[in-house]
N, CA, C and O atoms as CSV, one atom per row, in Angstrom:
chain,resi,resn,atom,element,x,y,z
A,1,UNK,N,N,-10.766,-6.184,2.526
A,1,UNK,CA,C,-9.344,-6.372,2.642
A,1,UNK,C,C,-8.893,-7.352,1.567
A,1,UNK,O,O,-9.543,-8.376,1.356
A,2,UNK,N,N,-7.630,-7.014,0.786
A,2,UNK,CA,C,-7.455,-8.132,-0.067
A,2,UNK,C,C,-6.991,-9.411,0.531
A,2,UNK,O,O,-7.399,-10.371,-0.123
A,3,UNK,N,N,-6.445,-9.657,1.312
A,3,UNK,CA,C,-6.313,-10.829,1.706
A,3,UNK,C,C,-7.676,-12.103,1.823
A,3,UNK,O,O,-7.607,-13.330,1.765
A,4,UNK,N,N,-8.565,-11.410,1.960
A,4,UNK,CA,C,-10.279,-11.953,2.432
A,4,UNK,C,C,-10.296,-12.317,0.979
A,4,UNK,O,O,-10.247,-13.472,0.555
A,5,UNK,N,N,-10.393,-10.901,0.036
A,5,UNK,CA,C,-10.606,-11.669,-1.301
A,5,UNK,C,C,-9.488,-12.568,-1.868
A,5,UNK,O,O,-9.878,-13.328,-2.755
A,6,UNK,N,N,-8.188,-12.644,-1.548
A,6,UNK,CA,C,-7.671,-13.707,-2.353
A,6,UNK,C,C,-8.054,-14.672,-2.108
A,6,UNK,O,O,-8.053,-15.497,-3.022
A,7,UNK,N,N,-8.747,-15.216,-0.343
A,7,UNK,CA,C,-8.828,-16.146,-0.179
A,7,UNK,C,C,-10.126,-16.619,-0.260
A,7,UNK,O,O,-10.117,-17.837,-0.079
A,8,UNK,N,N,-11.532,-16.070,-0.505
A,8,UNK,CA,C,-12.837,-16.340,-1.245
A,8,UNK,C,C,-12.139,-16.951,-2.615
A,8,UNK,O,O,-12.306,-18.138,-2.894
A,9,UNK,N,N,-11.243,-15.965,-3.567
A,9,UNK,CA,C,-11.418,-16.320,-4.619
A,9,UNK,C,C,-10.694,-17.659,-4.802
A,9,UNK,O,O,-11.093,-18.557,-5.543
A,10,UNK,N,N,-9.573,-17.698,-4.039
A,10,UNK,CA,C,-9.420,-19.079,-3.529
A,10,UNK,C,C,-9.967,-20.211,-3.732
A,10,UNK,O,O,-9.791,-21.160,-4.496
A,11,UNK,N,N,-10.963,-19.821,-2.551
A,11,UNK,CA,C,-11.829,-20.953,-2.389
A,11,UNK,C,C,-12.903,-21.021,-3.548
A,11,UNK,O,O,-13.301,-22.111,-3.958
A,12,UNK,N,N,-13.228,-20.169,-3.915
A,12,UNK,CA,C,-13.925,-19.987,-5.288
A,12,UNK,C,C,-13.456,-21.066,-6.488
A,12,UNK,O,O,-14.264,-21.774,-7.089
A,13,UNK,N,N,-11.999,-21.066,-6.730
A,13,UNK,CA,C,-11.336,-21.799,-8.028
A,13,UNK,C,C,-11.531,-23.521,-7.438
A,13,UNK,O,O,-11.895,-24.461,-8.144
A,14,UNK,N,N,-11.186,-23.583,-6.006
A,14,UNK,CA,C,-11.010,-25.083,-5.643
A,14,UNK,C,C,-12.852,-25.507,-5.584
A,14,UNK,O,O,-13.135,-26.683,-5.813
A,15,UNK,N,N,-13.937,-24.575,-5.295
A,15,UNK,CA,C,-15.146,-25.369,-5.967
A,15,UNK,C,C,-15.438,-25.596,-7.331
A,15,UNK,O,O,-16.343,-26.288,-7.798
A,16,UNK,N,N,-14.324,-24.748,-8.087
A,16,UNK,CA,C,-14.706,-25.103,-9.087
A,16,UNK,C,C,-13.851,-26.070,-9.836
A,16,UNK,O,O,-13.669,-26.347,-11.022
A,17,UNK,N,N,-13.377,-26.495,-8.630
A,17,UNK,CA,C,-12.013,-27.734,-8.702
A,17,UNK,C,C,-10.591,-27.452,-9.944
A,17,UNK,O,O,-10.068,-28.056,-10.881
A,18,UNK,N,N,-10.442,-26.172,-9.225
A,18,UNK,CA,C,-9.064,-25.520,-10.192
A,18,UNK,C,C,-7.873,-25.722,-9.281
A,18,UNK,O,O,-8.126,-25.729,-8.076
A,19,UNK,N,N,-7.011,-25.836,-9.539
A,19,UNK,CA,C,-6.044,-25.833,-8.497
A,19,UNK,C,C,-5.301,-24.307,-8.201
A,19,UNK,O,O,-5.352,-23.386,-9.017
A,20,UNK,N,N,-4.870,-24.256,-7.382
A,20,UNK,CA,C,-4.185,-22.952,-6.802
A,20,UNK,C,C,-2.432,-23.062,-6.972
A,20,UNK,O,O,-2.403,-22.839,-5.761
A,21,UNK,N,N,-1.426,-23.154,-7.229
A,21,UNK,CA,C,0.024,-23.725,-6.885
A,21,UNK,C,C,0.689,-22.978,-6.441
A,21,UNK,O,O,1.899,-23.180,-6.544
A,22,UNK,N,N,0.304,-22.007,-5.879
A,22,UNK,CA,C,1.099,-21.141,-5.306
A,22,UNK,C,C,0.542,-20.046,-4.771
A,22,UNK,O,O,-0.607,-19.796,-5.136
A,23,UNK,N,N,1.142,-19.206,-3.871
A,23,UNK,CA,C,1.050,-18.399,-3.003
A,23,UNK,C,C,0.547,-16.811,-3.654
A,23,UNK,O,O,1.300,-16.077,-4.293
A,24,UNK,N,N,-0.775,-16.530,-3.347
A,24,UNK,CA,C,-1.748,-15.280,-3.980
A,24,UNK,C,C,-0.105,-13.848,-3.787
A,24,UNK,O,O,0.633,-13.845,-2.802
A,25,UNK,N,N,-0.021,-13.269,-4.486
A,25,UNK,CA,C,0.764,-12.315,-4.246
A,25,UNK,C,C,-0.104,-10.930,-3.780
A,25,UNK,O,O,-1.068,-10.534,-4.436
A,26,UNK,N,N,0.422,-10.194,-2.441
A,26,UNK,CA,C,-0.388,-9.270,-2.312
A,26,UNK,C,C,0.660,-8.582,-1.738
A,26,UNK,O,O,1.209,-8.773,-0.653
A,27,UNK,N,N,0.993,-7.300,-3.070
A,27,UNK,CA,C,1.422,-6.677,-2.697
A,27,UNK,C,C,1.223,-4.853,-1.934
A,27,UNK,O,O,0.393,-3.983,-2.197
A,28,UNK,N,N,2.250,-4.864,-1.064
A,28,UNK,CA,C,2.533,-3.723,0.054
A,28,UNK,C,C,3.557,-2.524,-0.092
A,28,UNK,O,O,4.627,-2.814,-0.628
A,29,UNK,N,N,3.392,-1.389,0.262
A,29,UNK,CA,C,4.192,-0.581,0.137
A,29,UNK,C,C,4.732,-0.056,2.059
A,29,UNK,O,O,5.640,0.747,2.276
A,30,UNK,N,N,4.283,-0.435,2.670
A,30,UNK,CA,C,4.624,-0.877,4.460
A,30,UNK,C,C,5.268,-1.913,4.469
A,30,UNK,O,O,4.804,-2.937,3.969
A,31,UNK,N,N,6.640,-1.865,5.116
A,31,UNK,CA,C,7.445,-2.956,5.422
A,31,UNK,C,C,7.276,-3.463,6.761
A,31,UNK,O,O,7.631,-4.621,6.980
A,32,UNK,N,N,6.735,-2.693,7.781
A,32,UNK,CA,C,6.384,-2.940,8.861
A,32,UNK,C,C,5.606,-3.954,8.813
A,32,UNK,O,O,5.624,-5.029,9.414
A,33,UNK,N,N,4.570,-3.297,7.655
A,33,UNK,CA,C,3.211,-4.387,7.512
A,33,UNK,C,C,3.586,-6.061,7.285
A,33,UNK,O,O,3.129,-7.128,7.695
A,34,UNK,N,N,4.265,-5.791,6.732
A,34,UNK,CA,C,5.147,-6.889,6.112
A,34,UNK,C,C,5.639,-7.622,6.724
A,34,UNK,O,O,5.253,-8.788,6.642
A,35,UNK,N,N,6.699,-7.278,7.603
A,35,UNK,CA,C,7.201,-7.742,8.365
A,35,UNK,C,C,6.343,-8.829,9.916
A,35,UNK,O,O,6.466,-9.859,10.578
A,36,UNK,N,N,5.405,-7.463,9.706
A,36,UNK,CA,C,4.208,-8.448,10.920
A,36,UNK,C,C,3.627,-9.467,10.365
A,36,UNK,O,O,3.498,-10.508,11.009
A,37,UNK,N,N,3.164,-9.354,9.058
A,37,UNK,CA,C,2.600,-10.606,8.719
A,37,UNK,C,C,3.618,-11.717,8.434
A,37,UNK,O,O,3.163,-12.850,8.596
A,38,UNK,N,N,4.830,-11.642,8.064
A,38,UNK,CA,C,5.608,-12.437,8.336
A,38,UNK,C,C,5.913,-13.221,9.071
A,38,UNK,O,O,5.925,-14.432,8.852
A,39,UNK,N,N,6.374,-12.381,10.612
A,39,UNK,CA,C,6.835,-12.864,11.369
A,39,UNK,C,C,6.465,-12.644,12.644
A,39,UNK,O,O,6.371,-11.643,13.355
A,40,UNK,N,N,6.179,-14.402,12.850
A,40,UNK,CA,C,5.416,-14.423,13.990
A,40,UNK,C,C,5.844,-14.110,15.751
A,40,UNK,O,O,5.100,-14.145,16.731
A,41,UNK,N,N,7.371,-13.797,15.666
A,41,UNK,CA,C,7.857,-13.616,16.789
A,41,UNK,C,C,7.543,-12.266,17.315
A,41,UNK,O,O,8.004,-11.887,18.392
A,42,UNK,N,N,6.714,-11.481,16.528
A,42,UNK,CA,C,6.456,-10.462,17.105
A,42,UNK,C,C,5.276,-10.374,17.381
A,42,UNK,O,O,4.855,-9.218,17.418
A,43,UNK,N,N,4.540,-11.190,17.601
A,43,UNK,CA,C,3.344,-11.579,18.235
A,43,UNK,C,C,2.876,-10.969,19.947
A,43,UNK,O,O,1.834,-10.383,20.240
A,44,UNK,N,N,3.999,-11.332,20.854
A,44,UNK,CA,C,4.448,-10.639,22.173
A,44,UNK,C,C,4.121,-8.834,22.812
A,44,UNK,O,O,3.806,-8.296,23.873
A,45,UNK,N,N,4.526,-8.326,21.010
A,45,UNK,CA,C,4.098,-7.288,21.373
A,45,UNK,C,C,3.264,-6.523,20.335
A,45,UNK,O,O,3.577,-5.386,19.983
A,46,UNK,N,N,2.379,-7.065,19.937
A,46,UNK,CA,C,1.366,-6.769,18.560
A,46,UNK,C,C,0.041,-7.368,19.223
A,46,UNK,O,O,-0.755,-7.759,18.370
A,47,UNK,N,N,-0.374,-7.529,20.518
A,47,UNK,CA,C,-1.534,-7.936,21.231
A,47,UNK,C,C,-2.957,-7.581,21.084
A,47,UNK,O,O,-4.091,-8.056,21.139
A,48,UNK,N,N,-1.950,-5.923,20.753
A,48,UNK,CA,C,-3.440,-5.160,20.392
A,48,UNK,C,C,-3.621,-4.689,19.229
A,48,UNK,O,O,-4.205,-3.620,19.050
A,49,UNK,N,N,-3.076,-5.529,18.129
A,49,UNK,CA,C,-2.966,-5.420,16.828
A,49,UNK,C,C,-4.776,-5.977,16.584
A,49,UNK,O,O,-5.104,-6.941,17.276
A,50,UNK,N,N,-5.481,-5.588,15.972
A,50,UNK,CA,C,-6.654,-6.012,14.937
A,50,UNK,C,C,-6.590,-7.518,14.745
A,50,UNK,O,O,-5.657,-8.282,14.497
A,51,UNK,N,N,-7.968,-7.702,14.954
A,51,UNK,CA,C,-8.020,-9.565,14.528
A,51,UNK,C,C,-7.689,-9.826,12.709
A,51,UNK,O,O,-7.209,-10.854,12.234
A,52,UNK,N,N,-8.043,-8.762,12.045
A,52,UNK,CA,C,-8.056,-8.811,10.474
A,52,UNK,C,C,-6.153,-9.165,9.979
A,52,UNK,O,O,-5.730,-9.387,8.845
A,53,UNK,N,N,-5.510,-9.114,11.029
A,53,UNK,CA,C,-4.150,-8.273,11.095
A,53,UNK,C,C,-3.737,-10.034,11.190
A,53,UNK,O,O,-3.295,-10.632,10.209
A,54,UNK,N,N,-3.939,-10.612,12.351
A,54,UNK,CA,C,-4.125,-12.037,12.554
A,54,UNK,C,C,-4.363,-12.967,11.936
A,54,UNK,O,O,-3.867,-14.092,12.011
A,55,UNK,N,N,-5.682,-12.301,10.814
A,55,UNK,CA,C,-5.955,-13.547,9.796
A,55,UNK,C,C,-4.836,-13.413,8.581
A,55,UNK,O,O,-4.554,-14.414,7.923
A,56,UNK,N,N,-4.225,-12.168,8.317
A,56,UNK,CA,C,-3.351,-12.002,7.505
A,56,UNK,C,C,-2.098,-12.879,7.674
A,56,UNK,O,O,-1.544,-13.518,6.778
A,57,UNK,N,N,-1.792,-12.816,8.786
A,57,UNK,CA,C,-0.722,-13.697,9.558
A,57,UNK,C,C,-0.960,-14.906,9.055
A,57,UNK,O,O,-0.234,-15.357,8.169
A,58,UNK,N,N,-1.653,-15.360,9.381
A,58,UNK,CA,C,-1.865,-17.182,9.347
A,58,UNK,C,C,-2.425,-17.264,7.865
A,58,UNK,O,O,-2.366,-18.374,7.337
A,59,UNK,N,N,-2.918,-16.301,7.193
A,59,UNK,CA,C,-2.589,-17.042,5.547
A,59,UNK,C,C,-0.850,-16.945,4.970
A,59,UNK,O,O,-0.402,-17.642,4.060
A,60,UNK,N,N,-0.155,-16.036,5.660
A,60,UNK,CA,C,1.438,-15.785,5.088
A,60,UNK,C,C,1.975,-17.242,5.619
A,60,UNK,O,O,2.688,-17.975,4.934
A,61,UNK,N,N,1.558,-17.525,6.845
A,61,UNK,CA,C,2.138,-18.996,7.210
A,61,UNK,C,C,2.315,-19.641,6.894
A,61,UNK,O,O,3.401,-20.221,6.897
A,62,UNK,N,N,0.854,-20.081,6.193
A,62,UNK,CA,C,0.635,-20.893,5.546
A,62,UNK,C,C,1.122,-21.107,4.268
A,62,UNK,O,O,1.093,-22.165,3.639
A,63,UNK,N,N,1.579,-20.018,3.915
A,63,UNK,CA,C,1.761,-19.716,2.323
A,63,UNK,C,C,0.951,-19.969,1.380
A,63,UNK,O,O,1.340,-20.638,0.422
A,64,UNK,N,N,-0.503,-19.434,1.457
A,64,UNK,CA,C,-1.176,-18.755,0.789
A,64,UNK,C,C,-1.600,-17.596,0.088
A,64,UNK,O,O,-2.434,-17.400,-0.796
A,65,UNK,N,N,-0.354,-16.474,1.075
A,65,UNK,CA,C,-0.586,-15.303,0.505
A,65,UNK,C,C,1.040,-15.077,0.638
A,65,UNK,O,O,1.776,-15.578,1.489
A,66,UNK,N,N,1.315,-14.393,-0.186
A,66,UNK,CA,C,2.946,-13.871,0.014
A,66,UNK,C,C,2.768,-12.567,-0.005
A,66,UNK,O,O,1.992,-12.095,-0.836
A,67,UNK,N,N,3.495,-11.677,0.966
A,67,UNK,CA,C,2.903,-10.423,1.095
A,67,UNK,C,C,4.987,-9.797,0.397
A,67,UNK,O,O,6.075,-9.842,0.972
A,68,UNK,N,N,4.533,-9.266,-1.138
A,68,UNK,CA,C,5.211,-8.457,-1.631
A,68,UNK,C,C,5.751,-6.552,-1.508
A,68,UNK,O,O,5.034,-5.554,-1.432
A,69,UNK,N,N,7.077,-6.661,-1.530
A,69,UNK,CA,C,7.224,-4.985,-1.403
A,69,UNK,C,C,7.302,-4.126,-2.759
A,69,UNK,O,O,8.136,-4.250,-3.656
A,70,UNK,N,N,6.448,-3.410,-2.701
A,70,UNK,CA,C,6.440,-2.417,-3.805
A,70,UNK,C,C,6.992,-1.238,-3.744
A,70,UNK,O,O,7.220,-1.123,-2.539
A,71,UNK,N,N,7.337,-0.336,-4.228
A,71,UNK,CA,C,7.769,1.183,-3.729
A,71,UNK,C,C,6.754,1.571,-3.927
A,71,UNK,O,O,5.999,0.988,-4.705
A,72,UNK,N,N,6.337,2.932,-3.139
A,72,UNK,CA,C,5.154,3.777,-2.819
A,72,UNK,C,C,5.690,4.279,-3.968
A,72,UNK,O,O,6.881,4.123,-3.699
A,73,UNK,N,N,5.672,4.762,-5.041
A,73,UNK,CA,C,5.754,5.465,-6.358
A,73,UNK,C,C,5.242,4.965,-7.270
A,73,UNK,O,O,4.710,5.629,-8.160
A,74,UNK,N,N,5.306,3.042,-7.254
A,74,UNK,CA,C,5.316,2.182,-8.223
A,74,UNK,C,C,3.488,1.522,-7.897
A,74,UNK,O,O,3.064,0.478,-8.394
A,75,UNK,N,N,2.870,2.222,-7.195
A,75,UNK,CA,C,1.798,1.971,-6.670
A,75,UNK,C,C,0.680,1.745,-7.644
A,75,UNK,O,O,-0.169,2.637,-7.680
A,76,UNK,N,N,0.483,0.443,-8.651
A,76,UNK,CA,C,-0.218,0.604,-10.113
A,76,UNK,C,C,-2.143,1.104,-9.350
A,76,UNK,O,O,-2.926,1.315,-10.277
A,77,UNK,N,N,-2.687,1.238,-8.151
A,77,UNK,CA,C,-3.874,1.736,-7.570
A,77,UNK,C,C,-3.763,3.131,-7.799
A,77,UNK,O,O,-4.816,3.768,-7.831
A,78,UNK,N,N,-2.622,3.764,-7.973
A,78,UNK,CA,C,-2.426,5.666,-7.765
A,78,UNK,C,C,-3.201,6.255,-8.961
A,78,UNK,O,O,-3.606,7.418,-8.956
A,79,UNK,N,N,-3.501,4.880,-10.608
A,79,UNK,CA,C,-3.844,5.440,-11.733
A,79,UNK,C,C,-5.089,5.740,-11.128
A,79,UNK,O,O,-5.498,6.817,-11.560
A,80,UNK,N,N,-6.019,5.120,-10.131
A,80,UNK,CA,C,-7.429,5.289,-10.229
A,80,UNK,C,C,-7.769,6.681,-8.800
A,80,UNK,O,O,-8.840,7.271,-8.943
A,81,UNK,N,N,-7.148,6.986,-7.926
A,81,UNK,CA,C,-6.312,8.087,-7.032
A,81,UNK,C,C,-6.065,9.242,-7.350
A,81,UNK,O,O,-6.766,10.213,-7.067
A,82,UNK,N,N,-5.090,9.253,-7.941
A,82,UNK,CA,C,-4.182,10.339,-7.987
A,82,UNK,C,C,-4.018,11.100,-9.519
A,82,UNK,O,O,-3.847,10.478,-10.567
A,83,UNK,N,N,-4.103,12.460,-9.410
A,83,UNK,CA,C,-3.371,13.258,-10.718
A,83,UNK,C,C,-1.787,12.720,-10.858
A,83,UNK,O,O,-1.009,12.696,-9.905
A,84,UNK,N,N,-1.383,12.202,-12.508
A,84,UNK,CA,C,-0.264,11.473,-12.271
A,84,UNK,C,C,0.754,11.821,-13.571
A,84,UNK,O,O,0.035,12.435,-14.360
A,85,UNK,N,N,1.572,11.750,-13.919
A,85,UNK,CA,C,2.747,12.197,-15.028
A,85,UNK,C,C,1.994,11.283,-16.192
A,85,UNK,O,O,1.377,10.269,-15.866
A,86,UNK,N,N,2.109,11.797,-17.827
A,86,UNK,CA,C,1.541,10.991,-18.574
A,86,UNK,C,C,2.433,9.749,-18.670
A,86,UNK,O,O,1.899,8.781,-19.212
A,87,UNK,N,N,3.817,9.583,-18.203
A,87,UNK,CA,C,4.624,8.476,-18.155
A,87,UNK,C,C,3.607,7.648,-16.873
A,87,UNK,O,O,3.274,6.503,-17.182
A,88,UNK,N,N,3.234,8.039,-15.821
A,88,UNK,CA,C,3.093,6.898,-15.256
A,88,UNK,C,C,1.558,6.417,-15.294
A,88,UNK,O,O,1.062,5.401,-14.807
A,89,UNK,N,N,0.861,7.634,-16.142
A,89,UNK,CA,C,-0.836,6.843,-16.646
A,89,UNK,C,C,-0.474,6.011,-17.529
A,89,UNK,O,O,-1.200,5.019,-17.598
A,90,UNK,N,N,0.555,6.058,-18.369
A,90,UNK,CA,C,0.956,5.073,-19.532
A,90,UNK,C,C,1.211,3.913,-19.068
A,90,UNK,O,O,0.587,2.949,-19.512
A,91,UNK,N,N,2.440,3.709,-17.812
A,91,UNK,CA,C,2.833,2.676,-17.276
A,91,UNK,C,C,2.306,1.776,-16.864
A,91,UNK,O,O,2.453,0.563,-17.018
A,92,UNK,N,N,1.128,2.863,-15.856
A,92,UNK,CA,C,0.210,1.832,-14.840
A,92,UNK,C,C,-1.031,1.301,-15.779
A,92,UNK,O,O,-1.609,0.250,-15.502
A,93,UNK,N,N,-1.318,1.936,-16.671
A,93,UNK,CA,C,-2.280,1.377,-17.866
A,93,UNK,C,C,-2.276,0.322,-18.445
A,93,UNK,O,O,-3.084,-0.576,-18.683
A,94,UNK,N,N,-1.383,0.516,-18.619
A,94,UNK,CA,C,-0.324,-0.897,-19.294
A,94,UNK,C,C,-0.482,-2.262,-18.750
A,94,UNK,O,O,-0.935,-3.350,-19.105
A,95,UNK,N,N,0.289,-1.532,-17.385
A,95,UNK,CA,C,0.420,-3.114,-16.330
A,95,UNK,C,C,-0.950,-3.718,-15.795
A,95,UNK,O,O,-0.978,-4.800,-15.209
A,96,UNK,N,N,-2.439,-2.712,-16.105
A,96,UNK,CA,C,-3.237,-3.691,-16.250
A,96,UNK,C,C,-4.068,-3.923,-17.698
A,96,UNK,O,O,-5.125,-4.515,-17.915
A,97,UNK,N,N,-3.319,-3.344,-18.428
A,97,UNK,CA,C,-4.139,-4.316,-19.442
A,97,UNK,C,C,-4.666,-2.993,-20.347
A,97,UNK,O,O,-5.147,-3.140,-21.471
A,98,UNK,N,N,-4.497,-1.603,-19.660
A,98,UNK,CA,C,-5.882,-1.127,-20.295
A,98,UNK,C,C,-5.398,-0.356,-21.760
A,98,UNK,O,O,-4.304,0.185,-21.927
A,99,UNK,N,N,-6.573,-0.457,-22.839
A,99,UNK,CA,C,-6.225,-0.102,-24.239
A,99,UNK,C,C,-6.802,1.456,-24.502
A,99,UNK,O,O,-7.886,1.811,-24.039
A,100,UNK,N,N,-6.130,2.146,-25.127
A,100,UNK,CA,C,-7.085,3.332,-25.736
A,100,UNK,C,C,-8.250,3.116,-26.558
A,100,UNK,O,O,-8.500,2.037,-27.095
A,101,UNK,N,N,-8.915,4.088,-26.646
A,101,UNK,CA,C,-10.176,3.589,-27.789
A,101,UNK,C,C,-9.638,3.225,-29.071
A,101,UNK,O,O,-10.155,2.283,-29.672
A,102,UNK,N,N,-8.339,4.057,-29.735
A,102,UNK,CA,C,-7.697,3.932,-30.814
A,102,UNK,C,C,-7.462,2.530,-30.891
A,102,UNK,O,O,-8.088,1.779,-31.639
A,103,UNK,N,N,-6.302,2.085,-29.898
A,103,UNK,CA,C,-6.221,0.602,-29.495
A,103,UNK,C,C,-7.075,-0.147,-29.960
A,103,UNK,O,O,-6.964,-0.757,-31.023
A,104,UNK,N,N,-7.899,-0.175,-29.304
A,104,UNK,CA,C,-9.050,-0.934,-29.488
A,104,UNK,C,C,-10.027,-1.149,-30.847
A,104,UNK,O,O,-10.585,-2.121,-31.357
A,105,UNK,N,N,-9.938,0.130,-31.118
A,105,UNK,CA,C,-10.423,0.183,-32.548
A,105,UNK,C,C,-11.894,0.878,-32.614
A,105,UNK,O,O,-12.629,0.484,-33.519
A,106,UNK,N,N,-12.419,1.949,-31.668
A,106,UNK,CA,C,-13.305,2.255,-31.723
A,106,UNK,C,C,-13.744,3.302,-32.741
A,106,UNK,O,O,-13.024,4.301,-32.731
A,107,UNK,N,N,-14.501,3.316,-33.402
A,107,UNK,CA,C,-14.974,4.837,-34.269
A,107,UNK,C,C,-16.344,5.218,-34.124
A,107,UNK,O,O,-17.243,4.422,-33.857
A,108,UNK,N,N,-16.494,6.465,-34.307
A,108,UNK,CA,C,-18.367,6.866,-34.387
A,108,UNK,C,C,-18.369,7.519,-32.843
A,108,UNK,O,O,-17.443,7.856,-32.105
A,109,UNK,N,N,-19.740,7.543,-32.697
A,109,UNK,CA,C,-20.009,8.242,-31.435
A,109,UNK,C,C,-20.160,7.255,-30.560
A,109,UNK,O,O,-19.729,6.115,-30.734
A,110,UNK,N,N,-20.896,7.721,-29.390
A,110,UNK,CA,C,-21.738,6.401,-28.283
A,110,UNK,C,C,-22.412,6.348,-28.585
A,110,UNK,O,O,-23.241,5.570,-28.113
């Protein structure tokens, strides 16, 4: 679950005595989801919600994790998923980083 890893890696930076200043962004395309980890008044009737669901809760509390809304379209995970428009392999490529071989500068074989 990403929440587990933001907060290993977390704890990961503060042994290595880095500081953290702000709240891991983890973003969601469920507003529901969202909303539960938010807000705790709905606790009453989320009883039989998952303990994993709980720990999510109490890192948003805390503000350690800020749980962001994305649109299900804008989903940059769909590049590694889904058959996708060459506009949005371009897009989502992009937004992490990734280069063509050209880019990069590769020539020759493997």
């Amino acid at each position: 679950m990403a929440a587990q890893e933001s907060t290993w890696l977390t704890q990961l930076l503060k042994d290595l005595r880095q500081t953290v200043e702000y709240a891991i962004p983890l973003y969601c395309d469920n507003q529901s989801a969202i909303r539960l980890a938010e807000n705790p008044a709905f606790h009453a009737r989320t009883k039989h919600v998952e303990v994993h669901y709980h720990f999510l809760r109490e890192k948003v509390l805390k503000e350690e994790i800020k749980m962001v809304q994305v649109k299900t379209e804008d989903q940059v995970p769909d590049l590694f998923t889904k058959g996708l428009s060459s506009n949005k392999l371009d897009s989502f490529s992009y937004q992490l980083g990734m280069k063509t071989k050209m880019e990069v500068g590769f020539e020759g074989e493997c």
